[in-house]
N, C-alpha and C positions, 0 to 999 in steps of 0.2 A: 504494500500500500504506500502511498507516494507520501510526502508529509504533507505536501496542502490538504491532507484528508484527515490530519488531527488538530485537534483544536483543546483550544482549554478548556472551553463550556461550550453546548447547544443549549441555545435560551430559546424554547420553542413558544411561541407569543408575544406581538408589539404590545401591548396595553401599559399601564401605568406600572407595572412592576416589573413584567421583561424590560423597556425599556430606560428606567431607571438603572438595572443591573449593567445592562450593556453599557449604557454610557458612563459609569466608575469604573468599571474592568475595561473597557477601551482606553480609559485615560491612563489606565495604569501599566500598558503593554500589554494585555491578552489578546491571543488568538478566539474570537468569538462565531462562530458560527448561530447564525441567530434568524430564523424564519414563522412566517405567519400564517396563516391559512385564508387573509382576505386581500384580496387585488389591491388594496388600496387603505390605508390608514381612515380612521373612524369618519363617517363625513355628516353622521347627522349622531343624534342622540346620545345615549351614555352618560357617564360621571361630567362634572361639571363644575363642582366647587372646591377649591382649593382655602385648607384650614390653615392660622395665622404658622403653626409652627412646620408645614410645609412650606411655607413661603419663606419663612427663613435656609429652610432645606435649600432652598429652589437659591433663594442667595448664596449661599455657599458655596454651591455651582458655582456661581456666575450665570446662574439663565433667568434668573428672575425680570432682569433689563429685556426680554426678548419677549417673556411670558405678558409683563404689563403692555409691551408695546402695541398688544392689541385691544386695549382701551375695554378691560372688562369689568363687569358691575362689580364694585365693593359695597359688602354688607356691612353696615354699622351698627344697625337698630333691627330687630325682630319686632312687627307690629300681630297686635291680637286680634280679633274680630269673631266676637258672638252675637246667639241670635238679640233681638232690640225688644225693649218692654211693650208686649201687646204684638206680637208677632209680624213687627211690619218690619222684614228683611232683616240686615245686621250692623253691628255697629263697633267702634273701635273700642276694645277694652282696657286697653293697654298697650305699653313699647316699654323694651328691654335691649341691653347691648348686646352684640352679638358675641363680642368680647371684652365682660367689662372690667372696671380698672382696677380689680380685685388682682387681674394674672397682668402681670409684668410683662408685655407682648409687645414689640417694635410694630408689629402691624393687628394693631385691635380688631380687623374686620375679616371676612370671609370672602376670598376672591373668587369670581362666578364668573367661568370661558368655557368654551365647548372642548371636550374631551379632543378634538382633533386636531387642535391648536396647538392643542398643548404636546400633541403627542409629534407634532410637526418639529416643535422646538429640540426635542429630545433625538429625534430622526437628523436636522440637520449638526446637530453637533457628533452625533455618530461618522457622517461621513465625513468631516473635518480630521477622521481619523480611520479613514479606512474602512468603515464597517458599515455595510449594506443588510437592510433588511432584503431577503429572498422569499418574494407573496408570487403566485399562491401556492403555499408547499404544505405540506401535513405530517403531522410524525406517525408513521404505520409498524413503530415497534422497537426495543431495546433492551440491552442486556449487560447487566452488570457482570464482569467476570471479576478475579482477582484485585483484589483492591490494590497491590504488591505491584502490579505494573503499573508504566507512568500514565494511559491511557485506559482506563479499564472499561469503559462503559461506550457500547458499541451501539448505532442510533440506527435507523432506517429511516427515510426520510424521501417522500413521494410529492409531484409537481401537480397541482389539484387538472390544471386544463392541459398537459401533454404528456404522454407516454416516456418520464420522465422521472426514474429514482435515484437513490445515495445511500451510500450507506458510509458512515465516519465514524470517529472515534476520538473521545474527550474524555476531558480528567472528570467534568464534573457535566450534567444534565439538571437544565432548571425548565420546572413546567410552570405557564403563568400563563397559561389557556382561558385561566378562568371557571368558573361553575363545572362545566361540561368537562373537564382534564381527562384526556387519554391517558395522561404518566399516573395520575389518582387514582383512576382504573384500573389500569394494567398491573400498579402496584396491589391492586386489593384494597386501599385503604379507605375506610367505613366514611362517610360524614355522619356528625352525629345532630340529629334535629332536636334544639333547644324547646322551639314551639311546634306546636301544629299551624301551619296555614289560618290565619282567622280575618284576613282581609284580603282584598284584588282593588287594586289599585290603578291607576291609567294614567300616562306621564304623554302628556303634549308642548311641545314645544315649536312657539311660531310668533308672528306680529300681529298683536293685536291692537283694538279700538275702544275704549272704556273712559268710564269720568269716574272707577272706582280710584280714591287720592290716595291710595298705598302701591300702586302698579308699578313703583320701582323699587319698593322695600320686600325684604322678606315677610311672608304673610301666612300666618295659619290661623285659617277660616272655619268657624264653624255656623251653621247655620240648620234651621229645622229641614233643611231638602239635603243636608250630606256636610262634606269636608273637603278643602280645598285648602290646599299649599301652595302659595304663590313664592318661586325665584325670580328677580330679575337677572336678564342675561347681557352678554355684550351685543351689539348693533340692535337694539333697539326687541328683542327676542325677548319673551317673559317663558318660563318652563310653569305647568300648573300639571300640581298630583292631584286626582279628584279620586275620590273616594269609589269605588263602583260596586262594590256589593261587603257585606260583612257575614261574621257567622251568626249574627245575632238575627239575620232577613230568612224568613219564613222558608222562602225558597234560595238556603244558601246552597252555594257549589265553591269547594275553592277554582275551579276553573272553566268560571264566570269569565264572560266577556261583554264588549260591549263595540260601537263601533265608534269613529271618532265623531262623528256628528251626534251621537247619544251623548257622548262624555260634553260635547259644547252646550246641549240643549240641557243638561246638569250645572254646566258650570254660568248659564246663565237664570238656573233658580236661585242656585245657592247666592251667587252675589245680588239680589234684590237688597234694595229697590235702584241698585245700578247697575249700567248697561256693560255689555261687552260681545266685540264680533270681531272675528279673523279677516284678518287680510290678507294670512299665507300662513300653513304649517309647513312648518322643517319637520317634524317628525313625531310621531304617535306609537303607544306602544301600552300591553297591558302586562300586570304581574301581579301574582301573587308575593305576600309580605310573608317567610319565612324564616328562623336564623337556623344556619348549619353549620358544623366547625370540624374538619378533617380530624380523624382521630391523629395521623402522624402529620409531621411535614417531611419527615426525608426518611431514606433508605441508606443506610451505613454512610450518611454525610457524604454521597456523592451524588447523591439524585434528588433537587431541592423540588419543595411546591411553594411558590408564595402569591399574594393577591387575593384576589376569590376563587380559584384553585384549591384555599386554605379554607377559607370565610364567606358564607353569605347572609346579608341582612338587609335590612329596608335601607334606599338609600337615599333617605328622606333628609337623614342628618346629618345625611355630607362627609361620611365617614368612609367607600370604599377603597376612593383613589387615593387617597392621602393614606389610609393603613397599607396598602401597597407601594405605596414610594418609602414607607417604614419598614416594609418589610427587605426591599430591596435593597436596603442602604445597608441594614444591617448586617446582612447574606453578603454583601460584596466586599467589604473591609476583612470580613474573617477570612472570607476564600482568598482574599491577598494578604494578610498576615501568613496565613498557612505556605502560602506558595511562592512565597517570595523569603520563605526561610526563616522565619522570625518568633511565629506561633507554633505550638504544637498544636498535630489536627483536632486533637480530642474539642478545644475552644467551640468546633463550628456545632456540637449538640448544641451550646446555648443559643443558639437562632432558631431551634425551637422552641423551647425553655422559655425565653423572653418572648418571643413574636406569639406562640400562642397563649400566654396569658393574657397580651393587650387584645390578642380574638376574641377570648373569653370575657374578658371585661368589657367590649367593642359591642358582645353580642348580650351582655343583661342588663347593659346602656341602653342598648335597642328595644328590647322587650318594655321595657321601662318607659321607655319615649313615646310607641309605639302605642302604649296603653294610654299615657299624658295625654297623646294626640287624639285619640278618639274617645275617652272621654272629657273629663272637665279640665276648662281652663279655666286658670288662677285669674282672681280678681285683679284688677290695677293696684288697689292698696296693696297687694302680695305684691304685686312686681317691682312696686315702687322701692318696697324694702326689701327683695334682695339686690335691687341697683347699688344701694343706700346705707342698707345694716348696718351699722357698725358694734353690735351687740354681739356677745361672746355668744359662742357657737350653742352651749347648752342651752341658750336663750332665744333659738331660733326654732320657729317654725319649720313641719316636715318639708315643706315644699321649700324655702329658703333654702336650707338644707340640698334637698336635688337640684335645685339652683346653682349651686356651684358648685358643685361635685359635677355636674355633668357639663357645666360652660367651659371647666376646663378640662375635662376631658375630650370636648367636641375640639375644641381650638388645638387640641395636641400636648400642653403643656401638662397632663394631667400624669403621663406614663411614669409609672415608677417598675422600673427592672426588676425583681430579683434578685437574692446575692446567689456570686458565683464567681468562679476564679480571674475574673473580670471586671467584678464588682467586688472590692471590700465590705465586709460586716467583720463581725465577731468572730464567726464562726470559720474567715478566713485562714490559710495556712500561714498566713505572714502574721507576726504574734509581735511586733514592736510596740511598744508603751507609746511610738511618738502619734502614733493612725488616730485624728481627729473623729471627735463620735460623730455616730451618721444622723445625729440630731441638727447639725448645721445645716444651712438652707444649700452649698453644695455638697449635698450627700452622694454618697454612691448609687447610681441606678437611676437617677435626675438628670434634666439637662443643666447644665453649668447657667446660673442668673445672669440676665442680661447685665452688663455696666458700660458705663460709660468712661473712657479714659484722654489724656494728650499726652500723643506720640512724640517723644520727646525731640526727633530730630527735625520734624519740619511744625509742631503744633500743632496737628491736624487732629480735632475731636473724632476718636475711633471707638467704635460697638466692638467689644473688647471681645464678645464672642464669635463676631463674625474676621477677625485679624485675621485667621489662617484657613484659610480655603480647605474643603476636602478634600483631602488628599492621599487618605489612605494611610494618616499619622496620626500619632499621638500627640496630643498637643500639655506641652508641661508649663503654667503658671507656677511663675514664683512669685508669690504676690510677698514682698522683698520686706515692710512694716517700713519702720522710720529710718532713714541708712544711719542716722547717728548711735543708734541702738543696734544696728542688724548687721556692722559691717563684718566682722568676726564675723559671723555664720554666713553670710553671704561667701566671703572667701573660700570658708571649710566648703560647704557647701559645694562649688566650682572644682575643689580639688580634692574631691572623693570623685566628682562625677567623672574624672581622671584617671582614678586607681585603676590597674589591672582589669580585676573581675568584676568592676559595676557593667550594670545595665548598659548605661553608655556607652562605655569603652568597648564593651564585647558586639554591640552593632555599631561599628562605625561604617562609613564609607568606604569602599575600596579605592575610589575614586579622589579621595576627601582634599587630597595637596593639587589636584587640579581643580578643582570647584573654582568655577567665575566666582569674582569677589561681589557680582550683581544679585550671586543665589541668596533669597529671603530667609526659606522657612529651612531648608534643609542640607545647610555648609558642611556639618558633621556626620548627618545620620538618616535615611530614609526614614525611620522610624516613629520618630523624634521633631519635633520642632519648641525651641522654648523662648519663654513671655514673659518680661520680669516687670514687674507692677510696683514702682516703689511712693511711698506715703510721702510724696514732696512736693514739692512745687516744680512745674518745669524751667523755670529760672534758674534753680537752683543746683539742677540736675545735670554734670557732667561725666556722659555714659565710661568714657576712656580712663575718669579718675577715681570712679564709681564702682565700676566693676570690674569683675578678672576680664583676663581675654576671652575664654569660653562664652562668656555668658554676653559678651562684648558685641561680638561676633553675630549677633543675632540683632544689630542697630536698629533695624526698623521698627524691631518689637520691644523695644523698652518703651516703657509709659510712663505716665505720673497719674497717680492718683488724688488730680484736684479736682476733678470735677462736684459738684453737688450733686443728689440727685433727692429728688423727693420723697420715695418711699423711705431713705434713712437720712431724713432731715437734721439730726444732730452727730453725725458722723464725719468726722475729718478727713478717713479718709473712704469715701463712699463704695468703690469696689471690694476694699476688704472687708469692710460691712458688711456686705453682700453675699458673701461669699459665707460669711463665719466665721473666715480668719482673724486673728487680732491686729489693731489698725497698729500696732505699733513692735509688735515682735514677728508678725508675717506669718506665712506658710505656702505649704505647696500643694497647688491640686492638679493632678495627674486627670487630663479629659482624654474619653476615647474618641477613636476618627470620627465616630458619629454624632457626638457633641455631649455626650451623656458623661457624669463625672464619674471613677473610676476608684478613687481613691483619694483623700486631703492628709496632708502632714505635718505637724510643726515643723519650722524654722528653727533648728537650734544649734550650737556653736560642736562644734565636732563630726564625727561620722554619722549621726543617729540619723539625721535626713535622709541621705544617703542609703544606707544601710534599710530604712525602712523600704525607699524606693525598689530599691533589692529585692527582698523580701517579695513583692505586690509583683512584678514582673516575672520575679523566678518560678512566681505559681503558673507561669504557664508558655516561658519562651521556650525555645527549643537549646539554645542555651544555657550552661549554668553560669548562674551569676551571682554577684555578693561574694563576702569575702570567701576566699579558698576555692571558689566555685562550686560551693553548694549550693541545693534547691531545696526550696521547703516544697510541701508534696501536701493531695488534696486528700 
């Protein structure tokens, strides 16, 4: 077999999770072989809203600037609309944020494009690097042999309109088919249904005509003739769910249908006593409301499932495409830590471990919403106070309560990981006294808090999360405290990260005395990029006399932490605040590629730093590292 017929992955599926996979492993050097089964990328219907901490995803990239360029609705406010006193049509109840200022979110709102747009964007930075989607092809069958060879898993792969097949071979097989998965099949593996079917739903999207005054807000309508969801969309497009049959109707069926002139001649009862007519549908479609969640997602971690391949549920809350760009992201950094020499393979179980617990929480979110939505809506005084509450939690109403529990789990910011050799807790192998408790607000299994900071070399106010691009690195904050206090540690600190057997030293570059003096994030170490955050003024801050050279070396990413910021209005120095470090003795928080924190450390004078950092990596490079080159073990 010739080598152009081995590859590192067959991603069979463009949607929102195959093609987030492709496009990290394409940046990172793989050979991808990656096909779809439809002529042509999405052109009408499907996912559509993009949640605030996908948008920072999408920043991270770099494609967010490509994503907005197409001018799509931003959700700010959710408005309510019950039926009116004396049964004359409906009337507004209430408006709530759609992200409110409860979750720390660079972007509070919920971005709403057609799935094809989006998946456009993804398509053209593929080829920027070589990698073509191949439509229409189908996967007709695969075989895991020996895990011991470099290639073990052998694919077949059939052209839908010409007498045209392949058969290849790759390290690894990701199915992101969606619902329907051949590799979910073939595998055997069960989906397990949380509910029964108890609604059919009917999702229209087109240009309409109305004087209903929320027609560009988010809207969930109830009224005595049914239920309606209103999105607004980009170019002037509104998306409406209407309700079309329940289990609680005389004559239920879960698969009820309707057609689309039935669903408009509903959707102009329910909004009485105001009008609405089409101008044009883009596209109509009907479904039942069920949640399913694959009992595996892989097969000996070489044959992945993620998307709705894994997960299906109502996609009322905006939740599909975005747990799929979550899933993808997460799948993609382990398969290149493993393969690029750095991880042991054992790491990639936790991509299922982590990804379907946020399924499982993703799916009795759903159940939950699902029920919210067809039956009662919350008074405006309820919604006012959970906008508003500022009353300690035992003091709060149930619904309050599900009020934000579930706005941030919809916006993304709600995921909390599991521990696992990836994530410190307790129960980790790495036992150092200096491992910060996971009661700081950067704990392990969280994304790292937004901050704000000034870049010490040109001034430039930076989103101190977003400094280092995805990269497929670890990204190391040393948030440095006051340098009059911290320089001893700072120093130590720099020359342990030196010694022999650290973490550091043992991945350096092969490369590292040729490295352009231009390279950012990674002069020393693919592995590696680090962020030193010091409690000073940038006046005051000179990096050359400041710090070692190590840490030197890294100019663009040293900061000052002067900014203010309002959630810790008496904090000097506000990103350490932030973070749960001490504003004045520091520490270190170890984030993974995916933006999730990993691990936090005190700052202290001698090797303990160090020496913990050890510890936390040794639990699972493929290296030993720390002194002597020992490994602590799980």
């Amino acid at each position: 077999m010739s080598p152009s017929m081995n590859y590192d992955i067959v991603i069979v599926g463009a949607g929102p999770a195959g093609l987030l996979l492709s496009v990290c492993l394409a940046r990172w050097g793989y050979s991808i072989k990656h096909i779809d089964n439809r002529s042509e990328p999405t052109v009408t219907g499907r996912a559509d809203g993009i949640q605030p901490r996908s948008l920072d995803l999408l920043r991270n990239m770099g494609l967010k600037r490509q994503i907005m360029a197409h001018d799509p609705a931003k959700v700010y406010e959710v408005a309510f609309w019950d039926p009116s006193a004396g049964g004359k049509g409906i009337t507004r109840t209430g408006t709530w944020a759609s992200c409110p200022d409860f979750i720390d979110a660079r972007y509070p709102f919920t971005t709403l494009l057609h799935q094809g747009l989006i998946e456009r964007t993804f398509i053209s930075d593929l080829e920027t690097h070589n990698v073509k989607i191949q439509r229409p092809w189908t996967i007709t069958g695969f075989h895991l042999g020996e895990t011991t060879v470099e290639y073990p898993v052998e694919v077949h792969l059939k052209h839908l309109q010409r007498n045209e097949e392949e058969t290849v071979r790759a390290r690894y097989l990701f199915s992101g088919e969606g619902a329907k998965s051949f590799v979910r099949d073939e595998l055997a593996i069960s989906v397990l249904h949380k509910d029964p079917i108890s609604n059919v739903w009917g999702v229209m999207d087109g240009v309409i005509r109305t004087n209903f005054p929320d027609i560009k807000m988010k809207c969930t309508i109830h009224s005595d003739h049914g239920s309606i969801m209103v999105i607004p969309r980009e170019q002037n497009l509104v998306r409406l769910y209407i309700q079309i049959a329940s289990s609680t109707d005389q004559d239920w069926h879960p698969k009820k249908s309707a057609t689309a002139e039935d669903v408009q001649e509903s959707a102009k009862r329910i909004l009485q006593p105001y009008t609405i007519d089409w101008e044009s549908i883009e596209w109509y479609s009907v479904y039942p409301i069920g949640q399913g969640i694959a009992e595996n997602y892989s097969l000996d971690h070489r044959i992945f499932l993620g998307g709705d391949a894994c997960h299906t549920h109502s996609p009322k809350a905006g939740q599909g495409m975005n747990t799929a760009f979550l899933d993808a992201q997460n799948l993609a950094w382990k398969i290149h830590l493993v393969e690029s020499g750095f991880a042991r393979r054992s790491i990639l179980a936790s991509y299922e471990t982590e990804r379907k617990k946020i399924a499982e929480d993703l799916l009795d979110f759903d159940s939950k919403y699902a029920a919210l939505f067809s039956a009662r809506i919350p008074s405006a005084g309820e919604i006012g106070q959970a906008n508003h509450s500022q009353s300690k939690k035992n003091d709060e109403n149930d619904f309050v309560k599900m009020f934000k529990a579930s706005c941030e789990f919809t916006s993304g910011y709600g995921v909390t990981y599991p521990s696992n050799e990836l994530l410190w807790s307790s129960n980790h192998p790495a036992r150092s006294p200096h491992f910060l408790p996971t009661t700081i607000p950067a704990h392990p299994g969280r994304l790292l808090p937004p901050a704000n900071v000034t870049r010490v070399v040109d001034a430039n106010p930076i989103h101190l999360e977003q400094a280092v691009p995805l990269t497929g690195a670890f990204r190391i904050y040393l948030f440095a405290g006051k340098p009059s206090l911290t320089s001893r540690a700072i120093t130590d600190f720099a020359a342990n990260l030196k010694r022999k057997w650290s973490f550091f030293s043992s991945y350096q570059r092969d490369d590292a005395a040729s490295v352009t003096h231009h390279e950012q994030h990674h002069p020393h170490s693919l592995f590696f990029t680090f962020c030193t955050v010091l409690a000073a003024p940038r006046q005051g801050i000179e990096i050359a006399k400041m710090l070692p050279e190590v840490l030197a070396r890294y100019r663009t990413h040293v900061y000052a932490d002067d900014l203010w910021d309002r959630r810790v209005p008496d904090a000097e120095a506000a990103a350490h605040a932030k973070m749960g470090v001490d504003e004045e003795r520091g520490g270190v928080v170890v984030v993974r590629p995916d933006g999730y924190v990993g691990c936090a450390v005190r700052l202290v004078e001698g090797s303990g730093t160090v020496d913990a950092l050890d510890e936390y990596f040794g639990a699972f490079t493929v290296k030993e590292v720390g002194r002597g080159g020992g490994r602590a073990q799980l």
